[in-house]
C-alpha positions as CSV (number, residue, x, y, z in Angstrom):
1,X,18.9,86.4,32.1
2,X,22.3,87.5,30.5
3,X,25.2,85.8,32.8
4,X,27.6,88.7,33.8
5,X,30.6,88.7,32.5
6,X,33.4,88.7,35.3
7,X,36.8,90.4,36.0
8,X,38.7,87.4,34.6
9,X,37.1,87.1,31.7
10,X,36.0,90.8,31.1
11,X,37.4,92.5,28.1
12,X,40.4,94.8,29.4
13,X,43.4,96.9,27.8
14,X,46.3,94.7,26.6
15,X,48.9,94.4,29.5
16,X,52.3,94.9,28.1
17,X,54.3,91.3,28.3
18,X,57.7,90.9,30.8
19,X,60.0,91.4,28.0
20,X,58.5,94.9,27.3
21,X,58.3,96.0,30.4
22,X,61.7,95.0,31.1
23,X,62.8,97.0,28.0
24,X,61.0,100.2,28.8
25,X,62.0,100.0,32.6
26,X,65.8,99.6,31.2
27,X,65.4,102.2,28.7
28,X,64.0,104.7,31.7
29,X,66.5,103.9,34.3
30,X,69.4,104.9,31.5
31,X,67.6,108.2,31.0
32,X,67.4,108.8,34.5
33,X,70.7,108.0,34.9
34,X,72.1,109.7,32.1
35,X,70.4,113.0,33.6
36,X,71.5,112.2,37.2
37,X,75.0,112.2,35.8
38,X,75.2,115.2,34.1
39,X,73.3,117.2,36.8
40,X,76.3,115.5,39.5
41,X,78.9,117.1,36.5
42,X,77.3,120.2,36.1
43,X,77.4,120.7,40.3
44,X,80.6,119.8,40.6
45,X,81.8,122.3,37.7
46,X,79.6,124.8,39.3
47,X,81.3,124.6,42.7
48,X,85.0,123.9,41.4
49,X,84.6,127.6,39.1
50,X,83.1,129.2,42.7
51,X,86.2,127.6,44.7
52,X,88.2,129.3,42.4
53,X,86.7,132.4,42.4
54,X,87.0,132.8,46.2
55,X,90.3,132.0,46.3
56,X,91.3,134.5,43.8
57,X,89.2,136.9,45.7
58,X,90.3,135.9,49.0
59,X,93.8,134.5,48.3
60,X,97.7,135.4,48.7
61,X,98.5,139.1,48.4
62,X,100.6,140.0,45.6
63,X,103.6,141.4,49.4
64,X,102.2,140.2,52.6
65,X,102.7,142.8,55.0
66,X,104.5,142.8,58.7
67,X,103.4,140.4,60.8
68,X,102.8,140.9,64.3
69,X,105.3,139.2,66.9
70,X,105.6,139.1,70.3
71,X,108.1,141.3,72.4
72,X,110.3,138.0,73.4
73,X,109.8,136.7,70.0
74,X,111.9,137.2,67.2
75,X,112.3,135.8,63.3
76,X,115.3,136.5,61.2
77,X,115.0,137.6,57.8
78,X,115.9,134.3,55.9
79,X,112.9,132.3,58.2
80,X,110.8,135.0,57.2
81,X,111.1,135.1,53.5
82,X,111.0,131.1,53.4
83,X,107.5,131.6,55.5
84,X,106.6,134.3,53.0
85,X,107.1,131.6,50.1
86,X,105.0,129.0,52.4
87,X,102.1,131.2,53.0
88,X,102.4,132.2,49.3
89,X,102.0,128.8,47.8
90,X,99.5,127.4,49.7
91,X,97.5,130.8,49.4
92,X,97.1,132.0,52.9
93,X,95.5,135.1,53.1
94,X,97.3,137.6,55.5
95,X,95.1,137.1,58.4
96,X,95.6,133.5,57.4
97,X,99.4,134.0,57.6
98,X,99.3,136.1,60.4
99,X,97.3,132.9,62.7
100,X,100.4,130.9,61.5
101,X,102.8,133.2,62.7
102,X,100.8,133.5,66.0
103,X,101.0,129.7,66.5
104,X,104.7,129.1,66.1
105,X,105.3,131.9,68.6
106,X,103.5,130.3,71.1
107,X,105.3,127.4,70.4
108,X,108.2,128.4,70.8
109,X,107.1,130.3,73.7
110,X,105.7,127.2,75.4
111,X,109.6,125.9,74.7
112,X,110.9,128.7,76.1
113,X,108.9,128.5,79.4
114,X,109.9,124.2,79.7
115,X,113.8,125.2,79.2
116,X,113.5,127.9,82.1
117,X,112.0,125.2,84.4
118,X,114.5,122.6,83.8
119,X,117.2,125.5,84.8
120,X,115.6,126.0,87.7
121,X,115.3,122.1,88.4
122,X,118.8,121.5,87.6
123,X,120.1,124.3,89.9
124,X,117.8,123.0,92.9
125,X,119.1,119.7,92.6
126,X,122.9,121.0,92.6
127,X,122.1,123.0,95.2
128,X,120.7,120.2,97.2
129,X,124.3,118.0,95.9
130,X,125.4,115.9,99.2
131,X,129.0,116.0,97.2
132,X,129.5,119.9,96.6
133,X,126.1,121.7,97.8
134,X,124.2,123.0,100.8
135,X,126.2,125.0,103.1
136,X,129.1,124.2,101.2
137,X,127.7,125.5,97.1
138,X,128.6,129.0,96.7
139,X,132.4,128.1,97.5
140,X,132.2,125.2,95.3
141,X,131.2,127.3,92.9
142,X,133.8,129.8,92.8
143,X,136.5,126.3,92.6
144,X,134.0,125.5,89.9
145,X,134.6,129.0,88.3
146,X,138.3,128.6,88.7
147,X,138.6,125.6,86.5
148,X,136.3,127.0,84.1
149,X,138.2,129.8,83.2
150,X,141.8,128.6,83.4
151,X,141.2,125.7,80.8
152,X,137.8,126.7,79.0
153,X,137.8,129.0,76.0
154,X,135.1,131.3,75.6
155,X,133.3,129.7,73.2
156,X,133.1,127.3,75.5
157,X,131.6,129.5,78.1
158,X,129.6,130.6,75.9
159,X,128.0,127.0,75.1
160,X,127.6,126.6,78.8
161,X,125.4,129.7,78.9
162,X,123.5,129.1,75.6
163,X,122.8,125.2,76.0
164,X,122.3,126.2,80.0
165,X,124.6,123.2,80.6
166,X,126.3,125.4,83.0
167,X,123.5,125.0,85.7
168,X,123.6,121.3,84.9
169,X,124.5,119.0,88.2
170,X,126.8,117.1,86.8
171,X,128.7,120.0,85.0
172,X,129.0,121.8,88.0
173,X,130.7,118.1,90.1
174,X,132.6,117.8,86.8
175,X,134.3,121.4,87.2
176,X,134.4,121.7,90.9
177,X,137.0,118.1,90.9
178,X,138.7,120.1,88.5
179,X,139.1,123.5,90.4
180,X,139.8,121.4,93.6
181,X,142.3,118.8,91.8
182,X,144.3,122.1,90.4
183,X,143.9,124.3,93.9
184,X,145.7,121.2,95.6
185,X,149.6,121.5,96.2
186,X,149.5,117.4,96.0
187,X,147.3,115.4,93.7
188,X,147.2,111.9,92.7
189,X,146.7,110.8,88.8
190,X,146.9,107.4,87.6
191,X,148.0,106.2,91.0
192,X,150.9,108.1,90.9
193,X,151.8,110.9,93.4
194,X,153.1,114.0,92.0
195,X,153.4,117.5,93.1
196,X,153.0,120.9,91.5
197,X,151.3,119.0,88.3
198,X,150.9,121.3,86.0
199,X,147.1,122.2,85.2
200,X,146.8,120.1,81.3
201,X,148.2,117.3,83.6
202,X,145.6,117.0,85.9
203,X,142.9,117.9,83.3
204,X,144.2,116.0,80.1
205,X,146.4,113.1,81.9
206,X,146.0,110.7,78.8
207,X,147.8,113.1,76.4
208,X,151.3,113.7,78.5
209,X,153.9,111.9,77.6
């Protein structure tokens, strides 16, 4: 009886040594690589030439047309055309443009709407002044009106209206001293007791001579 021959010893195709494998595992990861790369290129070329296109398609107009503003909102001609070049370069469309135009009006009207509040908090708190308001506020306001005009010019006033200072607690104690100080026939300045000072005296005492 013929002994069998067994797995070990069996004859059985050559099996490639470590070095060869190595080489042709090497030699196929490079070619997969190799292809991996230039299909990543090919992609990215692909979607960089399809970004393009859209924003040529969907980009800047060549004149972006009027924007639509709210009734209490306003923007000069010099802000506009330096929006104009904004929107231009960074290739807003004009709906685009338009949502930026939309945002700094609400902006401004969320500003608006704060300065209005602290108006009516400043005037609440001079009305409510234990030195000039409650009963006594509407005539300290007409000595605070007095001073006003005899020594402030009208841009001043005008400041006073634009900054709202005017409504401001401390503006109002400021000018009301004032209108009393130049209402009196007697007032003291310095510690000295004069009468009939003239009204730069008792506003400006540091600059007499």
């Amino acid at each position: 009886m013929a002994e069998e021959e067994t797995i070990l010893t069996a004859d059985a195709p050559e099996v490639a040594t470590n070095e060869e494998q190595s080489e042709t595992s090497t030699e196929t990861t490079e070619a997969a690589a190799t292809e991996t790369t230039e299909s990543t290129e090919s992609d990215a070329a692909n979607k960089e030439t399809e970004g393009q296109e859209e924003t040529e398609a969907a980009g800047a107009p060549e004149e972006y047309g009027t924007f639509d503003l709210p009734d209490d909102f306003d923007m000069n001609n010099d802000t506009l055309a330096e929006y104009h070049t904004f929107a231009k370069e960074n290739g807003l469309t004009q709906e685009q443009a338009q949502r930026g135009v939309d945002m700094v009006a609400q902006m401004k009207q969320a500003e608006m709407k704060q300065w209005v509040e602290q108006q009516k908090s400043w005037v609440e708190d001079a009305k409510a002044d234990a030195e000039y308001g409650n009963d006594k506020f509407d005539e300290s306001i007409a000595v605070a009106v007095k001073a006003r005009d005899s020594f402030g010019t009208s841009e001043f006033n005008e400041m006073l209206d634009s900054s709202g200072l005017g409504n401001h607690p401390e503006m109002i104690r400021f000018l009301h001293r004032v209108g009393k100080a130049i209402s009196e026939d007697s007032v003291v300045v310095g510690g000295t007791t004069t009468s009939q000072l003239t009204r730069e005296a008792v506003l400006y005492p540091s600059m007499q001579n």
